[in-house]
N, CA, C and O atoms as CSV, one atom per row, in Angstrom:
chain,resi,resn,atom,element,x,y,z
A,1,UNK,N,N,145.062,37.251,184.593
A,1,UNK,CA,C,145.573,36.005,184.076
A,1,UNK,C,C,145.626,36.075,182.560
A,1,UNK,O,O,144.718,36.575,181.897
A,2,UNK,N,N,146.780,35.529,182.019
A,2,UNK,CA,C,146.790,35.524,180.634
A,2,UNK,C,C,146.327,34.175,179.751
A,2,UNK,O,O,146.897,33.129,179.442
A,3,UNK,N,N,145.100,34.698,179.524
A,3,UNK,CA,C,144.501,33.226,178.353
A,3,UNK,C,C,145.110,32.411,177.919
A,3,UNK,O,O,146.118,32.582,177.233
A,4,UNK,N,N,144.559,31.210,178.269
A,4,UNK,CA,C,145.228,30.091,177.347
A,4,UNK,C,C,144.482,29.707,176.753
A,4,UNK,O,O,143.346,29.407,177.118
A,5,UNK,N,N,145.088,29.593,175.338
A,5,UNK,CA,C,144.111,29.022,173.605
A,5,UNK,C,C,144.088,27.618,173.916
A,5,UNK,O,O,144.753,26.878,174.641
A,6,UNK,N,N,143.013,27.477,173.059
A,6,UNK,CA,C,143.215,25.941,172.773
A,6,UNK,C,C,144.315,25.559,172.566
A,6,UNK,O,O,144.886,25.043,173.527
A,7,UNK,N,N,144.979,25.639,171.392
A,7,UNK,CA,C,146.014,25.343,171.263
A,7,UNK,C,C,147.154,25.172,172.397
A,7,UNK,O,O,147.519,24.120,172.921
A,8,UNK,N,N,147.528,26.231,172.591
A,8,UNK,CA,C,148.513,26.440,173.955
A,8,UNK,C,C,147.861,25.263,175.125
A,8,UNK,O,O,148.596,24.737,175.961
A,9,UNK,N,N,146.549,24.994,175.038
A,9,UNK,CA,C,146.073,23.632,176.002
A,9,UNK,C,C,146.524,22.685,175.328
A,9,UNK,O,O,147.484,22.192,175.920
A,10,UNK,N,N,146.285,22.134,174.287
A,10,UNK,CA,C,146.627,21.080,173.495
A,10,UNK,C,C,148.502,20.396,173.810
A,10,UNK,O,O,148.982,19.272,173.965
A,11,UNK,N,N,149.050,21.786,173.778
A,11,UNK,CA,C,150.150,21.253,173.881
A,11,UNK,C,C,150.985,21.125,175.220
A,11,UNK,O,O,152.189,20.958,175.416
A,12,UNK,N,N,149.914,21.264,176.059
A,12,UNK,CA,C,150.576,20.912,177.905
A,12,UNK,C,C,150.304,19.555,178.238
A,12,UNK,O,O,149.775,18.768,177.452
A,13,UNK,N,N,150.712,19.233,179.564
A,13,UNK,CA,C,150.469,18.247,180.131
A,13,UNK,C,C,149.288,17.899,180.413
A,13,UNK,O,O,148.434,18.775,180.272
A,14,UNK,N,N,148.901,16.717,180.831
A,14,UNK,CA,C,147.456,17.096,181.709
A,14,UNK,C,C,147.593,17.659,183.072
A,14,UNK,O,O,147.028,18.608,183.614
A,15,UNK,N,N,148.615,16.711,183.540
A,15,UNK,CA,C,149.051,17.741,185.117
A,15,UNK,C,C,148.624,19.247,184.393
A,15,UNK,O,O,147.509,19.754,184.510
A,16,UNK,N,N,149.419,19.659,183.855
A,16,UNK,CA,C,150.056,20.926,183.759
A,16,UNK,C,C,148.381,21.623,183.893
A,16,UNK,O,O,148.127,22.499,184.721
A,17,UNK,N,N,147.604,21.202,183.174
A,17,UNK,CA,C,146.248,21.795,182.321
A,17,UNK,C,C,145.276,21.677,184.126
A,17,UNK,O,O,144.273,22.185,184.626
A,18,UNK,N,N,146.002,21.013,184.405
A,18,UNK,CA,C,144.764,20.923,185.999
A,18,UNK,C,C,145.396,21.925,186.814
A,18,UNK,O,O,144.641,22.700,187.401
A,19,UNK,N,N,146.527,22.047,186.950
A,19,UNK,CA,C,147.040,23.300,187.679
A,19,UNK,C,C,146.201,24.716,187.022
A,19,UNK,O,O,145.364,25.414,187.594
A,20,UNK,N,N,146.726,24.845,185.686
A,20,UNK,CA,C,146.141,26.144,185.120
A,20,UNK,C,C,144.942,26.013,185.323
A,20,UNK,O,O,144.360,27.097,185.276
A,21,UNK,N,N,143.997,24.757,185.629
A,21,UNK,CA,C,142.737,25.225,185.469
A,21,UNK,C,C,141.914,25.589,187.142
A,21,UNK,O,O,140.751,25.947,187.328
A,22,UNK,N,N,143.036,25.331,188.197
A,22,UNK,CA,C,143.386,25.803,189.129
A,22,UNK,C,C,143.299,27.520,189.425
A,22,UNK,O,O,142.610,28.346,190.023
A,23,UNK,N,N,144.587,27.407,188.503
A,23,UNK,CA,C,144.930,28.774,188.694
A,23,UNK,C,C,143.793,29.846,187.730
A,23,UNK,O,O,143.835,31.044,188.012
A,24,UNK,N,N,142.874,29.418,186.694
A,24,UNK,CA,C,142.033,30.281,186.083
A,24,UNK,C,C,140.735,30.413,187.301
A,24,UNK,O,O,140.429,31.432,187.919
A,25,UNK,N,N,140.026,28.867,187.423
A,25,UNK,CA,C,139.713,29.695,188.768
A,25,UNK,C,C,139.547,30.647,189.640
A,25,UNK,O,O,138.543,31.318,189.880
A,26,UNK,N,N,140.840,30.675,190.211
A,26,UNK,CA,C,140.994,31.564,191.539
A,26,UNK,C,C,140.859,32.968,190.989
A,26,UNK,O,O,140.222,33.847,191.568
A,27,UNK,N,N,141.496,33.130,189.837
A,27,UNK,CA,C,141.897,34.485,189.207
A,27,UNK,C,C,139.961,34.730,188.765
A,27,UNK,O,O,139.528,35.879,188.862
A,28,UNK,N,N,139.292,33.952,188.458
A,28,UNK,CA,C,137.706,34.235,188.239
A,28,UNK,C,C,137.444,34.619,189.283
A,28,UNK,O,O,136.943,35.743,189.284
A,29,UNK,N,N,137.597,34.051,190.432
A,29,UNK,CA,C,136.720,34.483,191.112
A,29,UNK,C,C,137.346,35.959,191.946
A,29,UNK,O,O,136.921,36.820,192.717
A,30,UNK,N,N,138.284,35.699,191.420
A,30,UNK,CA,C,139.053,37.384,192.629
A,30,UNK,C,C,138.525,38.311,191.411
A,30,UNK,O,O,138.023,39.349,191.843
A,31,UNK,N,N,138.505,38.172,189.580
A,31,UNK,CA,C,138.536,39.684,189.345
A,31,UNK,C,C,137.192,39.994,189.529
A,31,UNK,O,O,136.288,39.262,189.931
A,32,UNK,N,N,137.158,41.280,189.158
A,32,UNK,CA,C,135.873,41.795,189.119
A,32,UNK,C,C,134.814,41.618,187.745
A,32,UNK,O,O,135.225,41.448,186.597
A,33,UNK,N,N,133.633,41.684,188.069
A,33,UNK,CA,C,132.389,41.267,187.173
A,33,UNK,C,C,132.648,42.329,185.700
A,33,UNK,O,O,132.829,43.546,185.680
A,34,UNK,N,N,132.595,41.520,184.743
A,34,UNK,CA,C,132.431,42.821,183.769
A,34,UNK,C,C,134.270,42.832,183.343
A,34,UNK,O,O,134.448,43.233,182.193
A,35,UNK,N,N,135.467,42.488,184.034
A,35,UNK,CA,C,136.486,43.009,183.162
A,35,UNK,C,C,137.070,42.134,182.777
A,35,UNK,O,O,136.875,40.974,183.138
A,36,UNK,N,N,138.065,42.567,181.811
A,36,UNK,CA,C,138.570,41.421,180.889
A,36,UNK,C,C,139.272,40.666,181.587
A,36,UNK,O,O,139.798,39.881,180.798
A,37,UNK,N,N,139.595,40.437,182.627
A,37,UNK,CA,C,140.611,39.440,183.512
A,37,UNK,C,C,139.198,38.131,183.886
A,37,UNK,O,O,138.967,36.922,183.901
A,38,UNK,N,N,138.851,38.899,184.029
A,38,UNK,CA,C,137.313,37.599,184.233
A,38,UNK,C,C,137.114,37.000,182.727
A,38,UNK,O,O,137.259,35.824,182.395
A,39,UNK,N,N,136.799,37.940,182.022
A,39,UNK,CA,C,136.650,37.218,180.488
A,39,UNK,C,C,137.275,36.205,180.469
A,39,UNK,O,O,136.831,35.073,180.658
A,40,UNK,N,N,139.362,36.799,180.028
A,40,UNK,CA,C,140.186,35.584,180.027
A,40,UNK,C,C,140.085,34.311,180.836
A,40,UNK,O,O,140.268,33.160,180.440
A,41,UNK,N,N,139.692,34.818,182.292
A,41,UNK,CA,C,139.517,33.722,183.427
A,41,UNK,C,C,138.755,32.609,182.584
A,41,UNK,O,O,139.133,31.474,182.294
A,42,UNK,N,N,137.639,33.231,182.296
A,42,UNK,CA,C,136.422,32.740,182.117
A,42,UNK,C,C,136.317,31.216,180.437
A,42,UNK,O,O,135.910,30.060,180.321
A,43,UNK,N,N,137.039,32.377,179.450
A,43,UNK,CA,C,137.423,31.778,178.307
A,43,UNK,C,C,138.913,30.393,178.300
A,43,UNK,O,O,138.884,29.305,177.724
A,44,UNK,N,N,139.954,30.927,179.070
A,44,UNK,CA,C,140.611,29.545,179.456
A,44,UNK,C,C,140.650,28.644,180.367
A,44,UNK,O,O,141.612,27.924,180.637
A,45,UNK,N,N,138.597,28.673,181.345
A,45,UNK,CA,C,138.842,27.623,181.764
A,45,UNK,C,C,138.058,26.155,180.834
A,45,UNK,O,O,138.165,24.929,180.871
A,46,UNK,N,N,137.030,27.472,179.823
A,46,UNK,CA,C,136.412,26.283,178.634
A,46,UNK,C,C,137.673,25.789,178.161
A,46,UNK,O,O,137.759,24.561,178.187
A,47,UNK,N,N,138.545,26.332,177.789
A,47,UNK,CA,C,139.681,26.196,176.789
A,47,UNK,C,C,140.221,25.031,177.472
A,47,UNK,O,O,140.081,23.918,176.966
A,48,UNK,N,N,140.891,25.208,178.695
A,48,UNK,CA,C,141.350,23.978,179.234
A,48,UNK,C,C,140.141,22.990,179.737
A,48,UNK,O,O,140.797,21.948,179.712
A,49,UNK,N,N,139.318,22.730,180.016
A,49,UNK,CA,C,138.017,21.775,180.201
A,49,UNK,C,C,137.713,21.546,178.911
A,49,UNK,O,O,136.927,20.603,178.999
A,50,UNK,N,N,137.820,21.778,177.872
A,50,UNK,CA,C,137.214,21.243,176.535
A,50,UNK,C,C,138.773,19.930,176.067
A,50,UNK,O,O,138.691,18.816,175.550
A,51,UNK,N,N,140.142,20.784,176.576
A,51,UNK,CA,C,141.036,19.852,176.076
A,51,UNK,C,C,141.143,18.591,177.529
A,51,UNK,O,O,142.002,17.720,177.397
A,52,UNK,N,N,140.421,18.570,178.602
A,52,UNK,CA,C,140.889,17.752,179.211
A,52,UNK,C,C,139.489,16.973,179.146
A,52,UNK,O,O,139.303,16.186,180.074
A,53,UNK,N,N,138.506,17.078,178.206
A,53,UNK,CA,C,137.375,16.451,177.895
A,53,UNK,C,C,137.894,15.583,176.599
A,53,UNK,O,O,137.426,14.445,176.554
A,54,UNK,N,N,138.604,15.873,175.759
A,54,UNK,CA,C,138.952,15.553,174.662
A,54,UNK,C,C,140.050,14.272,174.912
A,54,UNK,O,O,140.316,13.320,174.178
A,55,UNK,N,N,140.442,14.551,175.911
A,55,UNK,CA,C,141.371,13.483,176.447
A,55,UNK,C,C,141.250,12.219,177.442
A,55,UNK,O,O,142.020,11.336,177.819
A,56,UNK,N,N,139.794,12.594,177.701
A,56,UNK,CA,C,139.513,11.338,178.717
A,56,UNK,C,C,138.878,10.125,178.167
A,56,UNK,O,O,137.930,10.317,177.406
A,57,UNK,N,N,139.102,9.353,178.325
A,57,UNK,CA,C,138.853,7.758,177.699
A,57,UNK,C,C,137.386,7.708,177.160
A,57,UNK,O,O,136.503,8.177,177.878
A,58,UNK,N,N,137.068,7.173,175.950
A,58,UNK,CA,C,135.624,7.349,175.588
A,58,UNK,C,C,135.356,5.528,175.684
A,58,UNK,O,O,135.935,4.546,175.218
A,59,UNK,N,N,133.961,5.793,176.694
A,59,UNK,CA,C,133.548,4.135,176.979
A,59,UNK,C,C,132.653,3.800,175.722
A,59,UNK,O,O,132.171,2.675,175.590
C-alpha cells in the first residue's frame, strides 16, 4: 500500500479517509512483520486517524 501523508489526508473526504483507512488495515494485516508495506500500512493509518480525530466535533 502506498502511504498516505497527512497532508494527502487533509485533503480527502471523510468518506474517502474511512475507506483508505479500510483499505490500510487489511493491507496491515496481510503484509508481513518487519517490511515496509506494514510500516506504510502502519504509518497511514495514524495519518488518517489523526485527520479524522481532528475533524470530529469538540464538546
Amino acid at each position: 500500500m502506498k502511504l498516505v501523508s497527512r497532508f494527502e489526508a487533509a485533503a480527502r473526504s471523510t468518506a474517502e479517509l474511512l475507506g483508505l483507512l479500510g483499505e490500510a488495515k487489511r493491507a496491515f494485516t496481510r503484509a508481513a512483520c518487519g517490511s515496509q508495506e506494514r510500516h506504510d500500512a502502519l504509518e497511514s493509518i495514524r495519518n488518517i486517524e489523526h485527520e479524522l480525530a481532528s475533524r470530529a466535533p469538540r464538546l
